[in-house]
mmCIF file as Biopython writes it, N, C-alpha, C and O atoms, coordinates in Angstrom:
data_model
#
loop_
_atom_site.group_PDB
_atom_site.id
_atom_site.type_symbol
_atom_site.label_atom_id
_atom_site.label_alt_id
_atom_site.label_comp_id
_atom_site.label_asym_id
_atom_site.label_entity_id
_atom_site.label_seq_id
_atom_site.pdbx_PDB_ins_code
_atom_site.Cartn_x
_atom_site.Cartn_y
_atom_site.Cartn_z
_atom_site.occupancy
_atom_site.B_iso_or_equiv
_atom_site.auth_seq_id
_atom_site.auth_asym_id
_atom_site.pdbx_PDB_model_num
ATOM 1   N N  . UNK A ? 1  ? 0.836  -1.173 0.000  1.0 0.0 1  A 1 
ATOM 2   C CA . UNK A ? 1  ? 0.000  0.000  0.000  1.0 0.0 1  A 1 
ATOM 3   C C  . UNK A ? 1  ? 0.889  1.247  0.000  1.0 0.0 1  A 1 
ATOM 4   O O  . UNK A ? 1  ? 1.697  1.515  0.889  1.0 0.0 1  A 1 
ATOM 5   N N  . UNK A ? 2  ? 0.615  2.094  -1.268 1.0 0.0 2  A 1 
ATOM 6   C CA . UNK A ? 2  ? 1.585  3.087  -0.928 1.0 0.0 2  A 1 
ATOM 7   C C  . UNK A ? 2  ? 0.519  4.701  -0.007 1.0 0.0 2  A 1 
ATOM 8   O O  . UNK A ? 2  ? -0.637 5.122  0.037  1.0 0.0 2  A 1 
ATOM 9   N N  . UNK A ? 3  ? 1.979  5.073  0.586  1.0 0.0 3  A 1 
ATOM 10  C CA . UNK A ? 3  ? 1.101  6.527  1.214  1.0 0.0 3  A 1 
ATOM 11  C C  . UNK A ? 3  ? 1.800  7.634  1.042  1.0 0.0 3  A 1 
ATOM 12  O O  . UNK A ? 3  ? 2.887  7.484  0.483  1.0 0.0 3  A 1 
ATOM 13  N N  . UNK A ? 4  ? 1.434  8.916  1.421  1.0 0.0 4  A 1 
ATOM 14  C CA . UNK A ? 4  ? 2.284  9.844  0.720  1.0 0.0 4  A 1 
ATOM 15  C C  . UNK A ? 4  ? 2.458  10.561 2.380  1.0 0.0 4  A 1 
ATOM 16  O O  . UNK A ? 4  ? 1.664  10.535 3.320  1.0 0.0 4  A 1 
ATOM 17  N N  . UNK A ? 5  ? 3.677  11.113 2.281  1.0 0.0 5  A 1 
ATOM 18  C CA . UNK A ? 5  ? 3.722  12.216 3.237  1.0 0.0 5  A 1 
ATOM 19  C C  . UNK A ? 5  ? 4.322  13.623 3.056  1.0 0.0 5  A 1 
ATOM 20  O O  . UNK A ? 5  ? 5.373  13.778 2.434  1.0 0.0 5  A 1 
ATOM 21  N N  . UNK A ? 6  ? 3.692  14.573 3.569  1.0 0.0 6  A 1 
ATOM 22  C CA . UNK A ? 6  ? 3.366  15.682 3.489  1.0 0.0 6  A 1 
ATOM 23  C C  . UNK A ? 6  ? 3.832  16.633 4.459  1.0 0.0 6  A 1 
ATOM 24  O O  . UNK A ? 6  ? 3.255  16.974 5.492  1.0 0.0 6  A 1 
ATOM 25  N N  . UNK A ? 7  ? 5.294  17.150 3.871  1.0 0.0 7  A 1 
ATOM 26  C CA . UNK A ? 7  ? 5.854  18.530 4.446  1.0 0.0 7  A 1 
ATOM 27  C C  . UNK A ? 7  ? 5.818  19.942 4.376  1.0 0.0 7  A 1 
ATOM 28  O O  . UNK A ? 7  ? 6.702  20.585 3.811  1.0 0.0 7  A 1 
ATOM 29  N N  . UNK A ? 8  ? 5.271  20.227 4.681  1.0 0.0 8  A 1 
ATOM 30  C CA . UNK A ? 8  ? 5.303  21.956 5.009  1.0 0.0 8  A 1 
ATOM 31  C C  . UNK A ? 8  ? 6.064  22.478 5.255  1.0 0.0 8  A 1 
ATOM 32  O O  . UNK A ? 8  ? 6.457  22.222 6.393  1.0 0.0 8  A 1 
ATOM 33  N N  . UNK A ? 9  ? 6.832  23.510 4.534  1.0 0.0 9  A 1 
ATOM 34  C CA . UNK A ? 9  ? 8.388  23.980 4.474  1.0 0.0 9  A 1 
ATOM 35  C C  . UNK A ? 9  ? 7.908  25.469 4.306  1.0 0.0 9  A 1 
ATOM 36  O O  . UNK A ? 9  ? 6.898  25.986 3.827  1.0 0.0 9  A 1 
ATOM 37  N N  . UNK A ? 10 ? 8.831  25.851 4.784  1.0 0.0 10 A 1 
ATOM 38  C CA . UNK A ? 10 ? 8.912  28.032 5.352  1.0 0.0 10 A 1 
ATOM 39  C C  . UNK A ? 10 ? 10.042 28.036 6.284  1.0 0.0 10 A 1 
ATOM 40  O O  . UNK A ? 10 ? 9.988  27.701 7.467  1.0 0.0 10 A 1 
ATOM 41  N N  . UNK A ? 11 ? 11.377 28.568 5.450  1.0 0.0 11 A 1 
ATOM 42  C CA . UNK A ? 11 ? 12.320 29.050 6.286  1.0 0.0 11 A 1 
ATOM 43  C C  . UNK A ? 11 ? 13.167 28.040 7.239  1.0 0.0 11 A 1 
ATOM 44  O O  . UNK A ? 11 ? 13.558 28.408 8.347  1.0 0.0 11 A 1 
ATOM 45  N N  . UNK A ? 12 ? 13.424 26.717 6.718  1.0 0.0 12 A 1 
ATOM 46  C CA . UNK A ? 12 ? 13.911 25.406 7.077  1.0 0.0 12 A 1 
ATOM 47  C C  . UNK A ? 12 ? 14.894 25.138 7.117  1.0 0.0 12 A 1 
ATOM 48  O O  . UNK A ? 12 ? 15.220 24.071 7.638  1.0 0.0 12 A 1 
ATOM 49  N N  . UNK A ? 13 ? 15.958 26.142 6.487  1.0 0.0 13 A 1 
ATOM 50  C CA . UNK A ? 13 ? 17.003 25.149 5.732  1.0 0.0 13 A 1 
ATOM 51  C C  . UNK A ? 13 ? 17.813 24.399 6.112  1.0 0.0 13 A 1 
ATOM 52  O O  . UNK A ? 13 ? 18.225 23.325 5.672  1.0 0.0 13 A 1 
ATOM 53  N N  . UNK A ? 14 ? 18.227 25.432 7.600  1.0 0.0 14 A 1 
ATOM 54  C CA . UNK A ? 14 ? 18.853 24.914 8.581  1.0 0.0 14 A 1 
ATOM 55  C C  . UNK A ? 14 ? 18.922 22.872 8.947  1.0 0.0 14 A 1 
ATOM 56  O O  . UNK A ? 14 ? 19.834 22.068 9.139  1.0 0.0 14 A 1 
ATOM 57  N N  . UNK A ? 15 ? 17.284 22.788 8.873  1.0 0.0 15 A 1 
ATOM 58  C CA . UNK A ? 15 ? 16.659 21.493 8.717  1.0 0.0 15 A 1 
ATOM 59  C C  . UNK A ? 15 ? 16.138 20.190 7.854  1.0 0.0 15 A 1 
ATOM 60  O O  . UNK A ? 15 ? 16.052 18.971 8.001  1.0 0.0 15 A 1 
ATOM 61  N N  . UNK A ? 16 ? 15.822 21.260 6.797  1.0 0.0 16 A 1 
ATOM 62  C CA . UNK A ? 16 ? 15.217 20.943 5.384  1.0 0.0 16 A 1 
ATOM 63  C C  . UNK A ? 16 ? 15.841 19.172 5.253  1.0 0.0 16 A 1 
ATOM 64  O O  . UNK A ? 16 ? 15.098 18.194 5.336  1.0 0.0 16 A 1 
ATOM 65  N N  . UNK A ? 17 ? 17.025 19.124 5.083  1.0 0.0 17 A 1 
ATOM 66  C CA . UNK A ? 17 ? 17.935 18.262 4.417  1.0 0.0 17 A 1 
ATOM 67  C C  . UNK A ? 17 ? 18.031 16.595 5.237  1.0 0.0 17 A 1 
ATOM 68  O O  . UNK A ? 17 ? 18.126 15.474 4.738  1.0 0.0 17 A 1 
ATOM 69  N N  . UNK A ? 18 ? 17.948 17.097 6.820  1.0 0.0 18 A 1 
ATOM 70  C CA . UNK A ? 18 ? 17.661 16.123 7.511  1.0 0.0 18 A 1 
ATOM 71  C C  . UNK A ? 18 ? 16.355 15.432 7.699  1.0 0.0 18 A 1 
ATOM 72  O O  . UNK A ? 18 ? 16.215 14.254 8.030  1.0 0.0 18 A 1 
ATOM 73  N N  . UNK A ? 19 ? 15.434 16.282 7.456  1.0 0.0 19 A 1 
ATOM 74  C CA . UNK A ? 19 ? 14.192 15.947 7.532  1.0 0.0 19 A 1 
ATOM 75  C C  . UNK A ? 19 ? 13.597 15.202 6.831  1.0 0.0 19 A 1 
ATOM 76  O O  . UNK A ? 19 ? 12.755 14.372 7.172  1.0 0.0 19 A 1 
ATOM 77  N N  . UNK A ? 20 ? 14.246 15.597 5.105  1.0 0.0 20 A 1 
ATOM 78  C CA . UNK A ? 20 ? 14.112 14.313 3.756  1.0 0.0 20 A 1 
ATOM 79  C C  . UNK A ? 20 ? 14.623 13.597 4.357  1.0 0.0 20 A 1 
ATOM 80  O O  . UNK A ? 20 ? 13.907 12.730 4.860  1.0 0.0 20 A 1 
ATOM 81  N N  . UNK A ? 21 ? 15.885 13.553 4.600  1.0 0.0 21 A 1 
ATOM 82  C CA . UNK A ? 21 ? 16.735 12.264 4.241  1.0 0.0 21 A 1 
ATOM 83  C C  . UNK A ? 21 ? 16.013 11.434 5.731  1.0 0.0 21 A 1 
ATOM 84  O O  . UNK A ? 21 ? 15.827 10.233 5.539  1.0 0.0 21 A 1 
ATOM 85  N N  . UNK A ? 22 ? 15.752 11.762 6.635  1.0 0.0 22 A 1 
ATOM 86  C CA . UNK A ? 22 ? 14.845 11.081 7.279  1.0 0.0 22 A 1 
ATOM 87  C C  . UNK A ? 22 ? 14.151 9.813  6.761  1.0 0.0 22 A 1 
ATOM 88  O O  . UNK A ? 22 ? 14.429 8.621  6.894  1.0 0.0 22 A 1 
ATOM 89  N N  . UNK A ? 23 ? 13.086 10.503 6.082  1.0 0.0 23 A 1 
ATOM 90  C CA . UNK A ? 23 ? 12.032 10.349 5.811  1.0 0.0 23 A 1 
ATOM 91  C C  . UNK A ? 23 ? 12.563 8.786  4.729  1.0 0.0 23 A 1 
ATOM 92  O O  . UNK A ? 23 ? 12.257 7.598  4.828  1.0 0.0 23 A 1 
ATOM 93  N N  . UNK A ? 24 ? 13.628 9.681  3.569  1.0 0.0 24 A 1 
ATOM 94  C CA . UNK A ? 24 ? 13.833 8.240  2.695  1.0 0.0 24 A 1 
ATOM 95  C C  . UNK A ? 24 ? 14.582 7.712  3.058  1.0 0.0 24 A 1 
ATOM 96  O O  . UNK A ? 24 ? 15.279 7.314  2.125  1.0 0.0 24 A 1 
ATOM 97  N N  . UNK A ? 25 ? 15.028 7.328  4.219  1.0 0.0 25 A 1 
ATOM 98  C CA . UNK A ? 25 ? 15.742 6.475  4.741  1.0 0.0 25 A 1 
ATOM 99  C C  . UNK A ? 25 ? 14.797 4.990  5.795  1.0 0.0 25 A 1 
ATOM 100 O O  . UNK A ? 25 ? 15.218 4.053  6.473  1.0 0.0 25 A 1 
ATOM 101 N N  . UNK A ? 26 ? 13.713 5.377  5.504  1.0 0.0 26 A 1 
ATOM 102 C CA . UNK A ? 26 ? 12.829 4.266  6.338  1.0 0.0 26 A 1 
ATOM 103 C C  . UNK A ? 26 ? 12.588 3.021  5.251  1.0 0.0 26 A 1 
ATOM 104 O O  . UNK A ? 26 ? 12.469 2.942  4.028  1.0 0.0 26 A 1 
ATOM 105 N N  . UNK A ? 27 ? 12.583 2.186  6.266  1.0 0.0 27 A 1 
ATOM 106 C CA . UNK A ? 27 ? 13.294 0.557  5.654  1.0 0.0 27 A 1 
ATOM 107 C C  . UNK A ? 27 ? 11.408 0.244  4.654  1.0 0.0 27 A 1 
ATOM 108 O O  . UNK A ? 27 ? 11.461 -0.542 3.708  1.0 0.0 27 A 1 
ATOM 109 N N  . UNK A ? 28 ? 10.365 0.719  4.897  1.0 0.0 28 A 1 
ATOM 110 C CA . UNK A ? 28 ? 9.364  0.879  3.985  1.0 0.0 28 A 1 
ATOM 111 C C  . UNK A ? 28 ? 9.539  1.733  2.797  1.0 0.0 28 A 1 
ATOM 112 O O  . UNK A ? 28 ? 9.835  2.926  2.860  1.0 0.0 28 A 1 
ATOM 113 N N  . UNK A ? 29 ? 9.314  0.968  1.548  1.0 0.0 29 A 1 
ATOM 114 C CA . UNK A ? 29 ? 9.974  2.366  0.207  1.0 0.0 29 A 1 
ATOM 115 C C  . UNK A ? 29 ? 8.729  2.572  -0.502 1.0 0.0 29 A 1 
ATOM 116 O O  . UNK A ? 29 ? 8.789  3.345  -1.458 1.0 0.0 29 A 1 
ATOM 117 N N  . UNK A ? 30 ? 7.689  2.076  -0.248 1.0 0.0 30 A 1 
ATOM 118 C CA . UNK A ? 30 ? 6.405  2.075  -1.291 1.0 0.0 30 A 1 
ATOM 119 C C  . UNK A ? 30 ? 6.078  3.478  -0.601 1.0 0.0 30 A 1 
ATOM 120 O O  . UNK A ? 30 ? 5.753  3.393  0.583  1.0 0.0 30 A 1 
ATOM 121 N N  . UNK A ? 31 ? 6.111  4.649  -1.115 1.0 0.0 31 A 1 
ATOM 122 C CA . UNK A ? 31 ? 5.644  6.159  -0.887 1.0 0.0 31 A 1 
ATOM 123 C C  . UNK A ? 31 ? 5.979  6.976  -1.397 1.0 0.0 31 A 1 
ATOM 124 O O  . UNK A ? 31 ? 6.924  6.820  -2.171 1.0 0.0 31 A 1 
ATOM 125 N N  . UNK A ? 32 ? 5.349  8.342  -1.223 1.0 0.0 32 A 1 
ATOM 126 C CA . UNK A ? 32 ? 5.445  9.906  -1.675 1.0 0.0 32 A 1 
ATOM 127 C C  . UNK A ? 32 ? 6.007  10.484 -1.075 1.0 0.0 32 A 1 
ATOM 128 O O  . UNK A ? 32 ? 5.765  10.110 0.073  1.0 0.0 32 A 1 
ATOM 129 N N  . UNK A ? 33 ? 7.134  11.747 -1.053 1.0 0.0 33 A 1 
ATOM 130 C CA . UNK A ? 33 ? 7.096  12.318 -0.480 1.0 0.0 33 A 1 
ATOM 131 C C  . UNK A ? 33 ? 6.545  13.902 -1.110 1.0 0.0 33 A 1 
ATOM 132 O O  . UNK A ? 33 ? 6.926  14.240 -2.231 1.0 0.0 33 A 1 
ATOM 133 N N  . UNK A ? 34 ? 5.823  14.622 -0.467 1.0 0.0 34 A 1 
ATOM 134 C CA . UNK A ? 34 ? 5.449  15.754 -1.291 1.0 0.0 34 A 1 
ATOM 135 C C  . UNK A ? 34 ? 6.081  17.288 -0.317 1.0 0.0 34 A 1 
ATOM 136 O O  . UNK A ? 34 ? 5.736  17.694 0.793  1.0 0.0 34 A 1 
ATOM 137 N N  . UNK A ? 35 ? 6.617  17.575 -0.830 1.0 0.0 35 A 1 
ATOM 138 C CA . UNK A ? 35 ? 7.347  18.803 -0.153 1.0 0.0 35 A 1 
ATOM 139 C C  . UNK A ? 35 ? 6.253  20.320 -0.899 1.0 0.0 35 A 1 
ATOM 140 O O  . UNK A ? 35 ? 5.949  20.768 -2.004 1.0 0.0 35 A 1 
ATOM 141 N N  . UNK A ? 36 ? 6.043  20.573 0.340  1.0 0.0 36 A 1 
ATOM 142 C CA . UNK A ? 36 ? 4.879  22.129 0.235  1.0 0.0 36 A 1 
ATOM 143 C C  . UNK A ? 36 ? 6.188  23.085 1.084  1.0 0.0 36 A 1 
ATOM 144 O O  . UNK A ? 36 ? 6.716  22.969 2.190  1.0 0.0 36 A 1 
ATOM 145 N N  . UNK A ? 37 ? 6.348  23.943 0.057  1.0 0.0 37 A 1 
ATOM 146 C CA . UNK A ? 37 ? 7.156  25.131 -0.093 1.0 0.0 37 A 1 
ATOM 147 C C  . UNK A ? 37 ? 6.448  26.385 0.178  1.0 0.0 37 A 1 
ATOM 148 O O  . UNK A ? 37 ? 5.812  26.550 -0.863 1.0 0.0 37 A 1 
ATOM 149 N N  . UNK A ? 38 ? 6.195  27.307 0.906  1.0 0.0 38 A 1 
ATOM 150 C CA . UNK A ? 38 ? 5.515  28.585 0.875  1.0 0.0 38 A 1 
ATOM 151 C C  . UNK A ? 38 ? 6.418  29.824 0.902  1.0 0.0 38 A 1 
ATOM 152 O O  . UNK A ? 38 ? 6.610  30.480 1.926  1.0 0.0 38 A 1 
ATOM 153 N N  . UNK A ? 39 ? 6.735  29.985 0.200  1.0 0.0 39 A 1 
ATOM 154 C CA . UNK A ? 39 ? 7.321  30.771 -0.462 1.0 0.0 39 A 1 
ATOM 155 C C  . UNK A ? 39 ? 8.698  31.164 0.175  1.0 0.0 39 A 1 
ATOM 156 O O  . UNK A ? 39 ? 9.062  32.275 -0.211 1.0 0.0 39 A 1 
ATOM 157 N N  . UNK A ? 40 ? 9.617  30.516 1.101  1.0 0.0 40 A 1 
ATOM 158 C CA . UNK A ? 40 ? 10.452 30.674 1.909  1.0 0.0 40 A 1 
ATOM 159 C C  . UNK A ? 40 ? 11.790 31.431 1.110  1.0 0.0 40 A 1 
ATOM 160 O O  . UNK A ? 40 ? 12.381 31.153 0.067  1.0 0.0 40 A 1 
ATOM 161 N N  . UNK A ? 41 ? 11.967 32.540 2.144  1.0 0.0 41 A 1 
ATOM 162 C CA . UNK A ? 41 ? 13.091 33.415 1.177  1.0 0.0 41 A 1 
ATOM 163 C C  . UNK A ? 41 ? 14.962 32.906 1.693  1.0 0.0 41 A 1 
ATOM 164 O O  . UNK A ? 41 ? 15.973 33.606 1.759  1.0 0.0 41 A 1 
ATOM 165 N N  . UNK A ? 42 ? 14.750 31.430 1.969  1.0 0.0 42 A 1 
ATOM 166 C CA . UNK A ? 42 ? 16.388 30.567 2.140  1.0 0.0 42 A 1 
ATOM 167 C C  . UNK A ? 42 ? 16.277 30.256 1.258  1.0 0.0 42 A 1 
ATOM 168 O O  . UNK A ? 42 ? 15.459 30.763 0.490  1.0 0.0 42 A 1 
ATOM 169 N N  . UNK A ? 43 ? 17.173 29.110 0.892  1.0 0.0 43 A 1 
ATOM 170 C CA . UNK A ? 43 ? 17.761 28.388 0.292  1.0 0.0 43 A 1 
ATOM 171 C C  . UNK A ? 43 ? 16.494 26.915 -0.217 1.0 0.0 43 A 1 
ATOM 172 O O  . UNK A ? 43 ? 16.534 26.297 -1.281 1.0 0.0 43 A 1 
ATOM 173 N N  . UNK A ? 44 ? 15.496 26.703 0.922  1.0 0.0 44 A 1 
ATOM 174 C CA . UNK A ? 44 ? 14.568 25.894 0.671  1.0 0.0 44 A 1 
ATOM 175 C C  . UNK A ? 44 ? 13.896 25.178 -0.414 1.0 0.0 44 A 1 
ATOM 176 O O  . UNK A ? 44 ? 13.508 24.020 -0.256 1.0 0.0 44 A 1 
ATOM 177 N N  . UNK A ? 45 ? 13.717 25.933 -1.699 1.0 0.0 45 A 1 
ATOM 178 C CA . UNK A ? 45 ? 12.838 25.929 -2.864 1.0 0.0 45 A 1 
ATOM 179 C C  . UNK A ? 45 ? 13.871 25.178 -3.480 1.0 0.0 45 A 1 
ATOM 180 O O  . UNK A ? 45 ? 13.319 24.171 -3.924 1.0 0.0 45 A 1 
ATOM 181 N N  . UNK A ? 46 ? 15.112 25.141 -3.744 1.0 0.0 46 A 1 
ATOM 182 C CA . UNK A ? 46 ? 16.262 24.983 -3.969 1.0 0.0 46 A 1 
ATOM 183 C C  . UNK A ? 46 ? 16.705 23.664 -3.680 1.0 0.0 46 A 1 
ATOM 184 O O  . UNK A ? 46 ? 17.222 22.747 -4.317 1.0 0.0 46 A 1 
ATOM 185 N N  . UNK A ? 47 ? 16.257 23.909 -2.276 1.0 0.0 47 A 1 
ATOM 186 C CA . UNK A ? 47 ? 17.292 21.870 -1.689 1.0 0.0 47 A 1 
ATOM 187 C C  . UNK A ? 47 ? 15.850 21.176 -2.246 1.0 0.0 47 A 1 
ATOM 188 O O  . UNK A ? 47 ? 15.893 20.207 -3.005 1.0 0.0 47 A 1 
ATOM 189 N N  . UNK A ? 48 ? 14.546 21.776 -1.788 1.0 0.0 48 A 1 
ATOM 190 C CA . UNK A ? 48 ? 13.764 20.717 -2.623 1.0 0.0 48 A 1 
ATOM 191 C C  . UNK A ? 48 ? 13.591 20.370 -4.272 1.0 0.0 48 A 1 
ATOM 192 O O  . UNK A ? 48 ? 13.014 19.340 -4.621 1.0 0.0 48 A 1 
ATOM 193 N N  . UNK A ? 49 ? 14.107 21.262 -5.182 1.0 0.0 49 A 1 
ATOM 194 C CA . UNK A ? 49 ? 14.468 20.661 -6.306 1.0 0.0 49 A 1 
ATOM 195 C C  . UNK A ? 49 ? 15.137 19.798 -6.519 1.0 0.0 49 A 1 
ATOM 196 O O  . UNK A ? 49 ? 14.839 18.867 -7.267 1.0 0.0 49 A 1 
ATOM 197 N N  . UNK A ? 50 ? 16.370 19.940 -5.803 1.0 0.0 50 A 1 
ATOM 198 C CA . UNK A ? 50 ? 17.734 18.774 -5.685 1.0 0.0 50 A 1 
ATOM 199 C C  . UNK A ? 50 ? 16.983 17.286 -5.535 1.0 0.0 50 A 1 
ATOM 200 O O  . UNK A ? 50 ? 17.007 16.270 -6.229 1.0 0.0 50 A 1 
ATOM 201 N N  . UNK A ? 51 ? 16.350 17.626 -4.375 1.0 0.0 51 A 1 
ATOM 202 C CA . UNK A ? 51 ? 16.176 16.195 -3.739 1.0 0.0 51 A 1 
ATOM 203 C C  . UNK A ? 51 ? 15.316 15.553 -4.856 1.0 0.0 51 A 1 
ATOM 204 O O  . UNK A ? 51 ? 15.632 14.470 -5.350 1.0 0.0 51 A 1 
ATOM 205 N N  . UNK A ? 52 ? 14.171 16.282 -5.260 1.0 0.0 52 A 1 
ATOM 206 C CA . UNK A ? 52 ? 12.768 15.863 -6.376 1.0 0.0 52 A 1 
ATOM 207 C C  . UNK A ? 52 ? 13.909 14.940 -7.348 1.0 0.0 52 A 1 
ATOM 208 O O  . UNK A ? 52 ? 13.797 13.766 -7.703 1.0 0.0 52 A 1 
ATOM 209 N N  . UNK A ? 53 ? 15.203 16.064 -7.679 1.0 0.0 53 A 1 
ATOM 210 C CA . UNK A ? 53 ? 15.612 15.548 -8.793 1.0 0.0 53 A 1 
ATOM 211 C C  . UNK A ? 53 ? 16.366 14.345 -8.974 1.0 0.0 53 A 1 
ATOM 212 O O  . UNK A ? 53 ? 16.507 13.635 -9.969 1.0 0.0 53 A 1 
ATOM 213 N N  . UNK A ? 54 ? 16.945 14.234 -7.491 1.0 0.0 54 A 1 
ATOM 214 C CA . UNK A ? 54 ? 17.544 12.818 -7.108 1.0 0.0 54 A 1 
ATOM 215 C C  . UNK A ? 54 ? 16.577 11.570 -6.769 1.0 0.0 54 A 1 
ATOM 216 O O  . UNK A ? 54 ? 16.761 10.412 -7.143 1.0 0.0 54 A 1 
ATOM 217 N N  . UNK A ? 55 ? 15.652 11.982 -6.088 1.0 0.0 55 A 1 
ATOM 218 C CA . UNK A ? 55 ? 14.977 10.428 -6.228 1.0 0.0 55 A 1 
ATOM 219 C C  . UNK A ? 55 ? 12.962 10.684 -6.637 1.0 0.0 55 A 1 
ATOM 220 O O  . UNK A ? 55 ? 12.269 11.650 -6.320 1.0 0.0 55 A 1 
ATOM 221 N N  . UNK A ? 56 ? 12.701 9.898  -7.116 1.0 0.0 56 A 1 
ATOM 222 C CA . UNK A ? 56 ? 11.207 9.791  -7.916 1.0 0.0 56 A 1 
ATOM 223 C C  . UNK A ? 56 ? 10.289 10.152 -6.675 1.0 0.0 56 A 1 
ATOM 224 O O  . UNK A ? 56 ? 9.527  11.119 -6.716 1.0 0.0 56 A 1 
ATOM 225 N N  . UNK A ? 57 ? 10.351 9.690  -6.056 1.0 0.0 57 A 1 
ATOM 226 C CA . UNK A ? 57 ? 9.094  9.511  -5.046 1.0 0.0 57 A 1 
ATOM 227 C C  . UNK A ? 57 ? 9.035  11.065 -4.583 1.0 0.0 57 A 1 
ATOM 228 O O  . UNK A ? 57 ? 8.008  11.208 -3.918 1.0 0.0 57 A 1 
ATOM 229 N N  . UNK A ? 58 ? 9.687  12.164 -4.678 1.0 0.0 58 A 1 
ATOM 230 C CA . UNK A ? 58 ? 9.902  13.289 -3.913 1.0 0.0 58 A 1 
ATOM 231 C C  . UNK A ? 58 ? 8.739  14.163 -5.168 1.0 0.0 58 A 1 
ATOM 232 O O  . UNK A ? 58 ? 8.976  14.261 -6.372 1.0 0.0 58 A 1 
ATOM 233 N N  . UNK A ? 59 ? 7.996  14.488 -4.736 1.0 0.0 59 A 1 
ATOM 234 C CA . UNK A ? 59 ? 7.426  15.495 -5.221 1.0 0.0 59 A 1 
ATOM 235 C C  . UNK A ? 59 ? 7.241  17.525 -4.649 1.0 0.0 59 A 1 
ATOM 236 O O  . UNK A ? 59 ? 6.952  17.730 -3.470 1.0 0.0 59 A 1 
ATOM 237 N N  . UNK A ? 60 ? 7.445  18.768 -5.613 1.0 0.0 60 A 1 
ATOM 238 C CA . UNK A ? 60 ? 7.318  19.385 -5.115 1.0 0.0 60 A 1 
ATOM 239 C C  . UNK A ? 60 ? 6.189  20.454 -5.426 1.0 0.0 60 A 1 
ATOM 240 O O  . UNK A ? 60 ? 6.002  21.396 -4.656 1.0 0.0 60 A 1 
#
């Protein structure tokens, strides 16, 4: 069964990076991840392209 999970990002960046890699690091791989960006004026919009672009499941 796949499920998706759902981050809310504003001004993170500090965090941003640990928080994915968290997430795709759990020994379950059937999922989404969907990264919600609001308009954060770091670096944010940015690491979540990277990540989208490195693995499939990352949506932004």
């Amino acid at each position: 069964m796949k499920f998706s999970v759902i981050v809310p990002i504003y001004n993170v960046e500090k965090y941003v990076r640990k928080c994915i890699e968290s997430i795709l690091n759990q020994t379950y791989r059937d999922f989404e991840v969907i990264l919600v960006d609001d308009g954060s004026p770091d670096q944010c919009p940015q690491i979540c392209d990277e990540y989208a672009q490195k693995d499939k499941r990352i949506k932004v």
